[in-house]
C-alpha positions as CSV (number, residue, x, y, z in Angstrom):
1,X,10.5,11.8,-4.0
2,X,11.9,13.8,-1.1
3,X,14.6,12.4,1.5
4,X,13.3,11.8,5.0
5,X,15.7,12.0,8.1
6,X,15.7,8.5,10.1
7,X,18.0,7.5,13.0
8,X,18.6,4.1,14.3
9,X,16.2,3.0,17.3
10,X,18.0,3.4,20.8
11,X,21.0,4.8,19.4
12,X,21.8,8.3,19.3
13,X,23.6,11.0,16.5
14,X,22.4,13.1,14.0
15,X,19.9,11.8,11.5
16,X,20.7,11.2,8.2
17,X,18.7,11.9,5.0
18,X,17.6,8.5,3.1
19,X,16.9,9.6,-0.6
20,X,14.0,7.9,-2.7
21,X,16.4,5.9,-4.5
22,X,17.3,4.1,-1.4
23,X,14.0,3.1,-0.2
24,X,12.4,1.7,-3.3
25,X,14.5,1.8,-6.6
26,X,12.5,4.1,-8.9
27,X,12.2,2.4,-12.5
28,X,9.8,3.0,-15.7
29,X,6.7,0.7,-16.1
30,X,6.4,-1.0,-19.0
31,X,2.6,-1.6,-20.7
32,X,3.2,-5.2,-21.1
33,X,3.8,-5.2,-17.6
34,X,0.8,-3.5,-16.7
35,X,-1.2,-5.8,-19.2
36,X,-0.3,-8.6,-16.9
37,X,-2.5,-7.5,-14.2
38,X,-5.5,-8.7,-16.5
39,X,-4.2,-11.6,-17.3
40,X,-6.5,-13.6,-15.3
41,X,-9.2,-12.3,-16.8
42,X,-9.1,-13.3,-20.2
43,X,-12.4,-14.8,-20.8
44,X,-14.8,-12.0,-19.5
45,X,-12.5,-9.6,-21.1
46,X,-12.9,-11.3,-24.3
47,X,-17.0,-11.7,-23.8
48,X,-16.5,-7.9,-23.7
49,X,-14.5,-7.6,-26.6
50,X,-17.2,-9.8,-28.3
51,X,-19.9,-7.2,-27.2
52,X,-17.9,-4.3,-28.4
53,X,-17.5,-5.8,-31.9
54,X,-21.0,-6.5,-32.2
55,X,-22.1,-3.4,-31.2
56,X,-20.2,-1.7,-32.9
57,X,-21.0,-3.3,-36.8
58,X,-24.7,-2.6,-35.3
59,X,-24.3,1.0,-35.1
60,X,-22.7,1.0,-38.3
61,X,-25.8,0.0,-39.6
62,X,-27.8,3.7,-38.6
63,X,-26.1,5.5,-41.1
64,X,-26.8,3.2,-44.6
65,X,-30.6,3.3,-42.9
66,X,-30.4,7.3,-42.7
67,X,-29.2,7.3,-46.5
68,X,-32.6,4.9,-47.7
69,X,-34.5,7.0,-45.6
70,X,-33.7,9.8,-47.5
71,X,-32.8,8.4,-51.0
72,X,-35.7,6.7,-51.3
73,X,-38.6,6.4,-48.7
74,X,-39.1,10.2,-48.3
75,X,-39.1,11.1,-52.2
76,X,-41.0,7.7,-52.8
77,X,-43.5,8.4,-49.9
78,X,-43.2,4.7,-49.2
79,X,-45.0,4.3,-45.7
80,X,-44.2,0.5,-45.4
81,X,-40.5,1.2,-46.0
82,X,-40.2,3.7,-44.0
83,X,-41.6,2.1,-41.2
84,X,-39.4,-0.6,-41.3
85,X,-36.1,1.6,-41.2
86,X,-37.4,3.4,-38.8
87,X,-38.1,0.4,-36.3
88,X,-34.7,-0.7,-37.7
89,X,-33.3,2.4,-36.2
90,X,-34.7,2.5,-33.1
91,X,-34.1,-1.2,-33.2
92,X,-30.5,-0.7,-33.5
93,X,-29.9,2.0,-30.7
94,X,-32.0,-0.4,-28.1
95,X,-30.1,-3.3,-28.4
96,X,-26.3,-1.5,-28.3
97,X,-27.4,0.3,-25.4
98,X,-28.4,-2.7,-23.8
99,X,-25.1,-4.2,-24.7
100,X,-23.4,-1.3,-24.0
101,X,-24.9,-1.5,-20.2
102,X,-23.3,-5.2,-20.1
103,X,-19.8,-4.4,-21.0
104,X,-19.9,-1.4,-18.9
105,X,-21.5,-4.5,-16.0
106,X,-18.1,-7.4,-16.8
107,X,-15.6,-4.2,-17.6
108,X,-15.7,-2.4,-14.1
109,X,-16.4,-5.7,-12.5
110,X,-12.9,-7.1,-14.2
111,X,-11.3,-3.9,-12.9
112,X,-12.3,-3.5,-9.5
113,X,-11.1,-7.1,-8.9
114,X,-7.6,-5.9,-10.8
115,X,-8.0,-3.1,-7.9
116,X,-8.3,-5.4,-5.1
117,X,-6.0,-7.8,-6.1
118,X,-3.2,-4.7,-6.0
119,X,-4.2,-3.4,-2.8
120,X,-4.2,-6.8,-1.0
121,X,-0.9,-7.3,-2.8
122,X,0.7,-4.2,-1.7
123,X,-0.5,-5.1,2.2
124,X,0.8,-8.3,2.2
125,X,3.8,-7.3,0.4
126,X,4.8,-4.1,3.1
127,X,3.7,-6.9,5.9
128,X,6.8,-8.6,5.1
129,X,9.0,-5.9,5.1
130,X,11.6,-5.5,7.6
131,X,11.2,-3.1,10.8
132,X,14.4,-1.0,8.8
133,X,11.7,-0.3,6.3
134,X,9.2,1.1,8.4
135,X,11.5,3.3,10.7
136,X,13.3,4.7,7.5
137,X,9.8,5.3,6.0
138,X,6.6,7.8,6.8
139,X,3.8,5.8,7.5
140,X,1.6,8.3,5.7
141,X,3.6,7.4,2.7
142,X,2.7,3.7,2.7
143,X,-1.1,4.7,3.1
144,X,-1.0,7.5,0.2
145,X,0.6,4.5,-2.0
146,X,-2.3,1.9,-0.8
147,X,-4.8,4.8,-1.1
148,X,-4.2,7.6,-3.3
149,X,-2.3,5.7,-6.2
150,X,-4.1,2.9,-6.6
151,X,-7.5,4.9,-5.9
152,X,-5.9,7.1,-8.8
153,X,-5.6,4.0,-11.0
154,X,-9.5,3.4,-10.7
155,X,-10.5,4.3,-14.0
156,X,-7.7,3.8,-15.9
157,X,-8.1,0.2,-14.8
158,X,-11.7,0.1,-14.6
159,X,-12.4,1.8,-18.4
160,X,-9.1,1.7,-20.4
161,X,-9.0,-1.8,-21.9
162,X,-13.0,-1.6,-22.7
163,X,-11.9,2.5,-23.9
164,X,-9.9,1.5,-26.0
165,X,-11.1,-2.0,-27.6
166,X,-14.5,-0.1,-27.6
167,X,-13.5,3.4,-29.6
168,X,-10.9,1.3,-32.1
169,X,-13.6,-1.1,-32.9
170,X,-15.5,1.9,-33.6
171,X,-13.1,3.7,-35.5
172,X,-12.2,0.8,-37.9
173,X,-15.9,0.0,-38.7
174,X,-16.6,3.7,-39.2
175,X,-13.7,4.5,-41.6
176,X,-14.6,0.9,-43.5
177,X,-18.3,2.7,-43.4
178,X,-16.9,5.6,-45.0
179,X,-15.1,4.3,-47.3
180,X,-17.9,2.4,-48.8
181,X,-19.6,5.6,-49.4
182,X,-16.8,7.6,-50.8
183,X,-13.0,7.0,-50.2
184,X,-12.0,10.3,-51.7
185,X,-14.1,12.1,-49.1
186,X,-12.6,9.6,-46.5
187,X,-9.6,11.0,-47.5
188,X,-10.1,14.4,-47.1
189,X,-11.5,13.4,-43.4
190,X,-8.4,11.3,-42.2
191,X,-5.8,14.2,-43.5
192,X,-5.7,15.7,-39.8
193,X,-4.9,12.2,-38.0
194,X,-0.7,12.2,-37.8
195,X,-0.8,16.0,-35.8
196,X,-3.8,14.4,-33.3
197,X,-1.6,11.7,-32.5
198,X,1.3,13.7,-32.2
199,X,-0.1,16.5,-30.3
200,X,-1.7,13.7,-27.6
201,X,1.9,12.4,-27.6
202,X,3.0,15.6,-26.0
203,X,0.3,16.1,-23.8
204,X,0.5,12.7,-22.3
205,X,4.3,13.2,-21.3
206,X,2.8,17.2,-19.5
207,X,0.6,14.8,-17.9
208,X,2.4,11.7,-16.7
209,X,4.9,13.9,-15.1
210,X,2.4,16.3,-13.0
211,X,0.5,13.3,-12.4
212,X,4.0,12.0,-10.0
213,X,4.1,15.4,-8.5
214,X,0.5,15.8,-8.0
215,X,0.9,12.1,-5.9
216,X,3.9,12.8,-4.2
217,X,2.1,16.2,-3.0
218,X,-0.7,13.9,-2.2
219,X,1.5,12.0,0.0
220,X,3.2,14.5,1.9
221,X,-0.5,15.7,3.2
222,X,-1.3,12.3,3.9
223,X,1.8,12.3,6.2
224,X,0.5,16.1,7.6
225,X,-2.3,13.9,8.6
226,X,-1.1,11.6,10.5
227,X,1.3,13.2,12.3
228,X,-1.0,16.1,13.4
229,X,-4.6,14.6,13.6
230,X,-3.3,11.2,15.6
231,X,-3.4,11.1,19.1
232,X,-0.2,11.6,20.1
233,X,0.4,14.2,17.4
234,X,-2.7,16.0,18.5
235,X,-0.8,16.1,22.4
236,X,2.0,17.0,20.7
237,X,0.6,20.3,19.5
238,X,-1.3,20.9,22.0
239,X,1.9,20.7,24.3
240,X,4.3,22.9,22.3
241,X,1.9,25.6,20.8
242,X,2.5,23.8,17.2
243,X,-1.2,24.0,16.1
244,X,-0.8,27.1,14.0
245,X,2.6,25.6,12.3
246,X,0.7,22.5,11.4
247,X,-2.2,24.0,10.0
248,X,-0.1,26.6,7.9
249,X,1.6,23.5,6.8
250,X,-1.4,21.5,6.0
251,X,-2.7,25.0,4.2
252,X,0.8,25.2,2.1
253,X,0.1,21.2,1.2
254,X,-3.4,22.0,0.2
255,X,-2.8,25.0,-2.0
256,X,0.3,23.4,-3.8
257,X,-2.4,20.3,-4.7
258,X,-5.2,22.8,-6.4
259,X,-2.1,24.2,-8.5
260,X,-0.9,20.8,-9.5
261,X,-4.6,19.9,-10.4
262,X,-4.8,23.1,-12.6
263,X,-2.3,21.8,-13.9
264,X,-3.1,18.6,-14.9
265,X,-6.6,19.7,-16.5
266,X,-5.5,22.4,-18.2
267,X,-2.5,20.4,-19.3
268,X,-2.4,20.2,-23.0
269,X,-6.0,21.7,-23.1
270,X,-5.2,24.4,-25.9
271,X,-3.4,22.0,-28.7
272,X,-6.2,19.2,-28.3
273,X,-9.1,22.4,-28.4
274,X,-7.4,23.0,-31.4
275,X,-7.9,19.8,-32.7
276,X,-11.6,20.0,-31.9
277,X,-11.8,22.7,-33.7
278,X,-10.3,20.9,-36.8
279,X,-12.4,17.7,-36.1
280,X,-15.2,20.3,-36.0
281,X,-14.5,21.9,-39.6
282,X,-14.6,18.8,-41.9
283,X,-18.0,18.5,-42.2
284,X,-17.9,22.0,-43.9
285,X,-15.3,21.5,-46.2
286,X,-17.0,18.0,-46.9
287,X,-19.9,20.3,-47.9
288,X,-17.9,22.4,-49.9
289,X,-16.0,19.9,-51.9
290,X,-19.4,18.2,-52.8
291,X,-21.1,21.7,-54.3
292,X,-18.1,22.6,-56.1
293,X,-18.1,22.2,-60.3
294,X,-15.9,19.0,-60.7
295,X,-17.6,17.2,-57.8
296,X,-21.3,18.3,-57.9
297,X,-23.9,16.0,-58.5
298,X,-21.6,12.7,-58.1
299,X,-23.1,11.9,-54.4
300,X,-26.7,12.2,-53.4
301,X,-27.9,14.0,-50.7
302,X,-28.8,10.6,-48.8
303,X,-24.9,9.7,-49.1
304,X,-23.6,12.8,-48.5
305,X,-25.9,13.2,-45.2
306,X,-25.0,9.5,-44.3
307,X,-21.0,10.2,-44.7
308,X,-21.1,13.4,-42.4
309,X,-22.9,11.2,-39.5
310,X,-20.2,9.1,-39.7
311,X,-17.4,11.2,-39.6
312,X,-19.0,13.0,-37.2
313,X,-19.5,9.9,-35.5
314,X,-15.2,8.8,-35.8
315,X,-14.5,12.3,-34.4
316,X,-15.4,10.6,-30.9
317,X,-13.8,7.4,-30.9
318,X,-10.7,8.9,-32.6
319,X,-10.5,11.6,-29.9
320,X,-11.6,8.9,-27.1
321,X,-8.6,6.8,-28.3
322,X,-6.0,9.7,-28.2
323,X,-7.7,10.9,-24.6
324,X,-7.1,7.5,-23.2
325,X,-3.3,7.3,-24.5
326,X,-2.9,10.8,-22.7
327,X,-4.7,8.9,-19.5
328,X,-2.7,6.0,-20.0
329,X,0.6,7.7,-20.1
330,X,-0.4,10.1,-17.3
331,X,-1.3,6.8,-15.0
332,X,2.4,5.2,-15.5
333,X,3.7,7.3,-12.8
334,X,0.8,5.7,-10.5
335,X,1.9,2.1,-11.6
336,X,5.6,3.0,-11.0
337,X,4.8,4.2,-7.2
338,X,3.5,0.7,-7.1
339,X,5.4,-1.3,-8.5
340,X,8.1,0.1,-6.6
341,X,6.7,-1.5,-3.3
342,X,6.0,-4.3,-5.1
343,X,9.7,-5.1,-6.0
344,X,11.0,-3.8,-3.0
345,X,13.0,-7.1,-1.8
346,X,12.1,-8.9,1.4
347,X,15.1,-8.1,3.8
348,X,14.0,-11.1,6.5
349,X,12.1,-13.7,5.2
350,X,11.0,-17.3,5.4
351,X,13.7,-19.7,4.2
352,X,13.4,-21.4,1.1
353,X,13.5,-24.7,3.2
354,X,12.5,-24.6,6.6
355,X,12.8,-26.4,9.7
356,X,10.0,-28.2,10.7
357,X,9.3,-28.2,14.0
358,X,6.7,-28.2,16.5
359,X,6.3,-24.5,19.2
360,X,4.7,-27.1,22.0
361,X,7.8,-28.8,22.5
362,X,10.2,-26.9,22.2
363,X,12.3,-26.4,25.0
364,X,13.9,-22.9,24.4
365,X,17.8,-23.2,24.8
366,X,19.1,-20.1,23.5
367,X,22.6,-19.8,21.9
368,X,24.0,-16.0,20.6
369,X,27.0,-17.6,18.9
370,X,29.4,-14.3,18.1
371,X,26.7,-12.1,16.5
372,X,27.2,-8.4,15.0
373,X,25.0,-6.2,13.2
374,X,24.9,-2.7,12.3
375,X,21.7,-0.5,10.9
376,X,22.1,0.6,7.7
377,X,23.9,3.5,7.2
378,X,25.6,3.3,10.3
379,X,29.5,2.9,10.8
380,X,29.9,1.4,13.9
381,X,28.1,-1.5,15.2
382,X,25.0,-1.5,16.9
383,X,26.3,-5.2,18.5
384,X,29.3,-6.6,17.9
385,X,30.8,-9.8,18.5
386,X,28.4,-11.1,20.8
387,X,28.0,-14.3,22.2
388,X,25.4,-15.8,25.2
389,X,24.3,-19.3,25.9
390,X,20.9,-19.0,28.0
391,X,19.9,-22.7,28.7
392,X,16.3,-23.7,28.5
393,X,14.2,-22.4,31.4
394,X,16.7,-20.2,32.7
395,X,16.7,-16.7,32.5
396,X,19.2,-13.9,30.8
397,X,19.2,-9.9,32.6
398,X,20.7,-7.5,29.8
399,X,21.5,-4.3,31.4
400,X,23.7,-1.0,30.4
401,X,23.3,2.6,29.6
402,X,20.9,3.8,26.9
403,X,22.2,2.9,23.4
404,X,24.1,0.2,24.5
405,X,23.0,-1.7,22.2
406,X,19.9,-3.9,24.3
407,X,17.1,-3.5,22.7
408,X,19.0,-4.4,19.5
409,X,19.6,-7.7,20.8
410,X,16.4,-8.2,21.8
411,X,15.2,-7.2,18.5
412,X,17.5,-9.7,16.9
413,X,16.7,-12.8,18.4
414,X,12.8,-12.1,17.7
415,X,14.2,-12.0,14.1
416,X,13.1,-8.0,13.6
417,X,16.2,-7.8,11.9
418,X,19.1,-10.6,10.8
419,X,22.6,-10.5,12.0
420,X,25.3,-9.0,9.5
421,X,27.6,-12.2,10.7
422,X,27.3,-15.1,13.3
423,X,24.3,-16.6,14.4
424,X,21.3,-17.0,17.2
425,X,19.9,-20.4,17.7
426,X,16.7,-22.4,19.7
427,X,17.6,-25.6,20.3
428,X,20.1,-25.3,18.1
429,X,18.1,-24.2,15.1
430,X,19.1,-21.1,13.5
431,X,16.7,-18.4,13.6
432,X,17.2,-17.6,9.7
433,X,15.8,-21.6,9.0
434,X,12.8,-21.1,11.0
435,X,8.9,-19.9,9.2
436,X,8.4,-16.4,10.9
437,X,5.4,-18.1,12.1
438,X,6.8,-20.8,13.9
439,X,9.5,-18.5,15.3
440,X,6.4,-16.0,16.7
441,X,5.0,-19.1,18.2
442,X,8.3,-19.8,20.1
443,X,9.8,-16.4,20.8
444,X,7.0,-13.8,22.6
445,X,8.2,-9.9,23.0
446,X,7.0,-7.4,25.6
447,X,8.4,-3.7,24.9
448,X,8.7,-0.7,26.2
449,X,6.5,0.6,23.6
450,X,3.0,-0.7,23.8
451,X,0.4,-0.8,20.7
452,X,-3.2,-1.0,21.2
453,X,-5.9,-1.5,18.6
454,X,-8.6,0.4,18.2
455,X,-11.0,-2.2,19.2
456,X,-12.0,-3.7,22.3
457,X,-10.1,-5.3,25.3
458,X,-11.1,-8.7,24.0
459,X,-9.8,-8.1,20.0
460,X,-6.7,-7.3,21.6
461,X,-5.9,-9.8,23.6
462,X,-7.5,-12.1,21.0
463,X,-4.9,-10.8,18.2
464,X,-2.4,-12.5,19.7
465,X,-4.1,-15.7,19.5
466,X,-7.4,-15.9,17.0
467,X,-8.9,-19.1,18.1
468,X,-8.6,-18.2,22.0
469,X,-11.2,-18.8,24.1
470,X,-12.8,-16.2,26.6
471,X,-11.5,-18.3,29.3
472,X,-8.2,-18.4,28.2
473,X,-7.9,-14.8,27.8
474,X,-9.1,-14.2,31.1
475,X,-6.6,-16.6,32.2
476,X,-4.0,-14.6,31.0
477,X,-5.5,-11.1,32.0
478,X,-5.4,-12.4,35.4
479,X,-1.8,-13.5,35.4
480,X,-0.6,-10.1,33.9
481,X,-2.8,-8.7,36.8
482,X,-5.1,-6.5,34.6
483,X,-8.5,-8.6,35.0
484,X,-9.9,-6.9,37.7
485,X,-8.9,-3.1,36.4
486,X,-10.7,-4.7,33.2
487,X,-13.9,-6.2,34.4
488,X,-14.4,-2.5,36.5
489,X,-14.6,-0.7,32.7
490,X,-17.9,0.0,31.9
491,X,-18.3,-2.8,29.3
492,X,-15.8,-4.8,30.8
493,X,-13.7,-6.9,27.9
494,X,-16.1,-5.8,25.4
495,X,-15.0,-2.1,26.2
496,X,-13.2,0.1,23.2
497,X,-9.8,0.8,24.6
498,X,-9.6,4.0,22.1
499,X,-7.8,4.9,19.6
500,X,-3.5,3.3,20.5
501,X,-5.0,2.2,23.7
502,X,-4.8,6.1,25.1
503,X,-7.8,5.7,27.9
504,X,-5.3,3.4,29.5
505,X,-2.5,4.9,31.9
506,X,1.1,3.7,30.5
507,X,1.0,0.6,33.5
508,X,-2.3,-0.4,32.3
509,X,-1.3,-0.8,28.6
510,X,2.2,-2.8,29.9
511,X,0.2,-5.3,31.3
512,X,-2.2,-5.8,29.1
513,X,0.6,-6.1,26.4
514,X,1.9,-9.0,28.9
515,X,-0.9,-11.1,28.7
516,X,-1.5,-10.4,25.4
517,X,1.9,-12.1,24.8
518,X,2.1,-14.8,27.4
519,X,-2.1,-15.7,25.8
520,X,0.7,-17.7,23.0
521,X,2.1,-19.0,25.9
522,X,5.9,-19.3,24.0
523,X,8.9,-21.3,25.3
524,X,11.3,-18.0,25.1
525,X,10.1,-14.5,26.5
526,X,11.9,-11.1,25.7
527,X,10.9,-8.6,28.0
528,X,12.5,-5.1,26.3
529,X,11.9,-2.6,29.5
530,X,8.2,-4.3,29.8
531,X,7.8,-2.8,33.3
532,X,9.3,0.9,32.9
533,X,6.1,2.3,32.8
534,X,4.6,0.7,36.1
535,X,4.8,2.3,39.6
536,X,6.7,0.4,42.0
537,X,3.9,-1.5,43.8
538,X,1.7,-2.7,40.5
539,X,5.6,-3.2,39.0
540,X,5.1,-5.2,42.3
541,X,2.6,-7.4,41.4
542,X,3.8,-8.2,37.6
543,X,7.2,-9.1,38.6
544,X,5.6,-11.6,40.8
545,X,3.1,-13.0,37.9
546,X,6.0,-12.9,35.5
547,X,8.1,-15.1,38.0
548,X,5.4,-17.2,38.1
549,X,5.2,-17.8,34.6
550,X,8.3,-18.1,34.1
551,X,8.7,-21.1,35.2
552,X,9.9,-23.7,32.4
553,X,10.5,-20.6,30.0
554,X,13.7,-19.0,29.2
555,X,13.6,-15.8,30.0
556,X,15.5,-12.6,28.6
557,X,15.1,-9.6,30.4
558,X,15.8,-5.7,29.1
559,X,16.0,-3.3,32.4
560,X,17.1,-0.1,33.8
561,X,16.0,-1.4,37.3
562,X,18.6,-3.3,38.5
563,X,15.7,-4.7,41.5
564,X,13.6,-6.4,38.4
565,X,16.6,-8.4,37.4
566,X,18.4,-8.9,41.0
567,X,17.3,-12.8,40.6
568,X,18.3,-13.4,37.1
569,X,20.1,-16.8,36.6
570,X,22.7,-14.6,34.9
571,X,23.4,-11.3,33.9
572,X,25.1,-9.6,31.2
573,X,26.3,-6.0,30.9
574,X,26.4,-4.2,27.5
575,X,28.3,-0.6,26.4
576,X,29.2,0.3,23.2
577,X,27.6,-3.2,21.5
578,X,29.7,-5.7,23.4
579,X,29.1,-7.6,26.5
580,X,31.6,-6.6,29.1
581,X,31.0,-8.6,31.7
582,X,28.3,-11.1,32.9
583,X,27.6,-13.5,35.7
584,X,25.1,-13.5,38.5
585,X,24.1,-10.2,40.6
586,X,26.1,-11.3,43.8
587,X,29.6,-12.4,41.1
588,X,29.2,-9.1,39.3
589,X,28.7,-7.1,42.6
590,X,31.8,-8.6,43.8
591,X,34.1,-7.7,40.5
592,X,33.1,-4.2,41.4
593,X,33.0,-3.3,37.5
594,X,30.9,-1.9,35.3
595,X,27.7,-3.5,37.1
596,X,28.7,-2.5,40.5
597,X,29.0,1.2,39.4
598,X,25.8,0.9,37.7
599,X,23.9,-0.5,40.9
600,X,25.5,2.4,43.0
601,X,24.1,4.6,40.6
């Protein structure tokens, strides 16, 4: 896999290149574990295994028919016999067919199931990844895995099992077949079996390791996608002239994925055409071992017609059964990719035993207790030694230049990341002992950075909180003063915002992210720079609503604006990390330090 720069959020330098190794430890897949993934599906697998038997000891059946056809009814011109093996022919096709139509039925039903249960375990999995996953990795990545790979797997886990259960059973009952008629021509037929299996041995490794290029190739245009066919990378383009570059780069993408599939087709192709042509050639020197001196006359012509159908027929189940080891190989580079999401560890989770506790009452006292943390990689702390007590219902102003380290605060006591050392309690209940859940419920984040679905106004709002009611969204629309700008749209809350919300001007999208938030109604609110974007009067208007609501909540507060925060119960200033000073606006205008200089500025 390639390396992808990333930098830390907020923070400046140069970016640094994170190596596939460090985002998901690349390992090989073992069969058994693959094997697993059926596991729950042991009894219609075995139904098909059942059907595959019998089918397959029924078709066995056409060839010792064929020979009394020949040995006897056609010389003895027996009508009545031959009537019979002929309905027993016909006989036998219909009813494998039909069977073979019901094991094809519980086979891709079993694997489509194995396919859904994978994709929903990949989601939920990535869900609970850390925000350091996501900003180290390209989101087209994660959708080639959840797409491409697994959509790759489909017939490997759809067909394989049933492949290969179906051509072995086949093989064994044909060779047994055989050998009833005439072992030593058996013999002669089976002579050519150790170089097929050794020859699909070497095409399988060709295969499994164009197969992880051809995916990886496959990723990097899914990430040309969504960086120049989104919104904002369409702008983007159109902005700086970039169009050309992006589709010369999509082109390169493109071009590079027909080699790779050339490739993989072609892969191998002359050494097992070869083979064909071996498989192809027995029946001749079958032919020609049975005219010669010492053999001729010891098999009739019934026996000898019967023993070239079946080794005609083992030529496909025996080249089925080396195809699907070549598939089966090839596909281990899809599992890996998979699996390596799939044991990627869970950086902040849910304790093993949580706090119980109930979001309606708490009360939202909020303790920093000498907290530092630095993004991986990184030398220097992003925070470091920290410590803040913000009783409950009071609020908290963090202000400072750019990378001082705010919004990483902000993202710490919303649990986005976990502190390298010290702590951050709610009522004196660490963080790290609280269900993600619960803390959602209690701890409510507006950012600088709003994200809209593309839905309507409604679904929105509504995915803060599923079981709201329309009035209590509109309750909150109107507190975030967005309810009148809403019921002017053309289908009022019913109306598709577009895709990241881009119909709405940056203000608009603020304060519909505010009442999406305050629609949970938590005891502690983190505001990260949630009024940037407005003018000054709507800016105005919020503030107002937000003091409102504010009442009986704790409050922490991100701004550039000094004006938004002039109120604050208490004010902390932060550079390089660390809080240098803090205490109310009029106190810290008095000190003439760091905030004095920055309210002059």
């Amino acid at each position: 896999m390639d390396t992808i720069p990333t930098h830390r959020p907020g923070h400046g330098g140069t970016p640094r290149s994170v190596s596939a190794a460090e985002r998901a430890q690349a390992h090989d897949v073992s069969l058994r574990r693959v094997g697993r993934l059926f596991t729950a599906h042991r009894a219609p697998l075995a139904t098909v295994t059942a059907i595959i038997v019998i089918s397959s000891v029924l078709a066995m059946a056409s060839p010792f028919l064929l020979r009394t056809v020949i040995d006897r009814a056609l010389p003895e011109r027996d009508l009545t016999l031959l009537a019979q093996l002929v309905v027993g022919m016909v006989a036998v096709a219909a009813v494998t067919a039909v069977l073979g139509v019901v094991q094809t039925w519980i086979a891709t039903r079993v694997g489509q199931q194995v396919m859904h249960q994978l994709r929903t375990d990949v989601f939920a999995h990535l869900q609970r990844q850390s925000i350091a996953f996501f900003t180290r990795t390209r989101t087209g990545e994660v959708q080639s895995r959840i797409t491409n790979d697994i959509g790759g797997m489909q017939s490997v886990v759809t067909s394989t099992a049933t492949s290969i259960a179906s051509n072995l059973t086949t093989a064994v009952a044909t060779v047994v077949a055989m050998v009833a008629l005439s072992w030593r021509l058996t013999l002669v037929s089976l002579v050519v079996l150790p170089p097929a299996i050794w020859l699909a041995r070497r095409v399988a490794v060709m295969r499994r390791e164009i197969t992880a290029q051809l995916q990886r190739e496959l990723a990097d245009l899914n990430v040309t996608v969504e960086e120049g066919l989104s919104v904002s990378g369409v702008q983007l383009a159109k902005t700086l002239g970039a169009g050309r570059a992006l589709a010369d780069r999509f082109a390169a993408s493109s071009a590079r994925l027909v080699d790779l599939e050339l490739r993989s087709e072609l892969a191998g192709r002359w050494r097992m055409a070869t083979m064909t042509v071996v498989f192809a050639a027995i029946p001749a020197v079958i032919y020609l071992g049975a005219g010669l001196p010492g053999t001729a006359g010891t098999l009739s012509i019934g026996t000898l017609v019967a023993f070239t159908a079946l080794q005609g027929g083992l030529f496909r189940p025996l080249m089925g059964l080396l195809n699907v080891g070549v598939q089966l190989t090839a596909s281990l580079a899809l599992f890996a990719r998979i699996f390596e999401y799939l044991d990627l560890p869970v950086e902040v989770d849910d304790p093993a035993e949580p706090v119980e506790i109930d979001p309606a009452r708490v009360r939202g006292h909020l303790r920093v207790e000498d907290v530092t943390f630095s993004y991986p990689g990184s030398d220097t702390a992003a925070v470091a030694g920290i410590t803040l007590d913000v009783p409950a219902g009071t609020s908290l102003a963090l202000v400072g230049e750019t990378g001082s380290g705010k919004s990483t605060l902000a993202a710490l006591i919303s649990r986005l990341h976990d502190p390298d050392s010290g702590r951050i309690t709610i009522d004196g209940v660490n963080l790290r002992d609280l269900r993600l859940v619960d803390l959602a419920a209690v701890v409510g984040v507006v950012s600088q950075e709003t994200y809209l679905l593309h839905t309507t106004v409604r679904e929105n709002l509504r995915y803060a909180r599923p079981d709201a009611t329309d009035a209590e969204i509109e309750h909150a629309a109107r507190a975030a003063r967005i309810h009148d700008l809403i019921v002017g749209l053309p289908d009022g809350y019913d109306t598709t915002v577009g895709s990241r919300g881009h119909r709405f001007s940056g203000g608009e999208k603020q304060r519909l992210a505010i009442a999406r938030t305050l629609l949970r109604n938590p005891r502690v609110l983190v505001l990260d720079e949630a009024t940037s974007a407005l003018d000054t009067e709507t800016e105005r208007a919020v503030q107002q609503a937000l003091d409102a609501l504010a009442e009986g909540r704790t409050v922490i507060t991100i701004a550039h604006r000094l004006s938004t925060i002039r109120h604050a119960d208490q004010i902390a200033v932060v550079d390089h990390g660390r809080i240098v000073e803090s205490g109310t606006h009029e106190t810290l205008l008095r000190r003439a330090g760091r905030y004095a200089a920055l309210a002059a500025a």
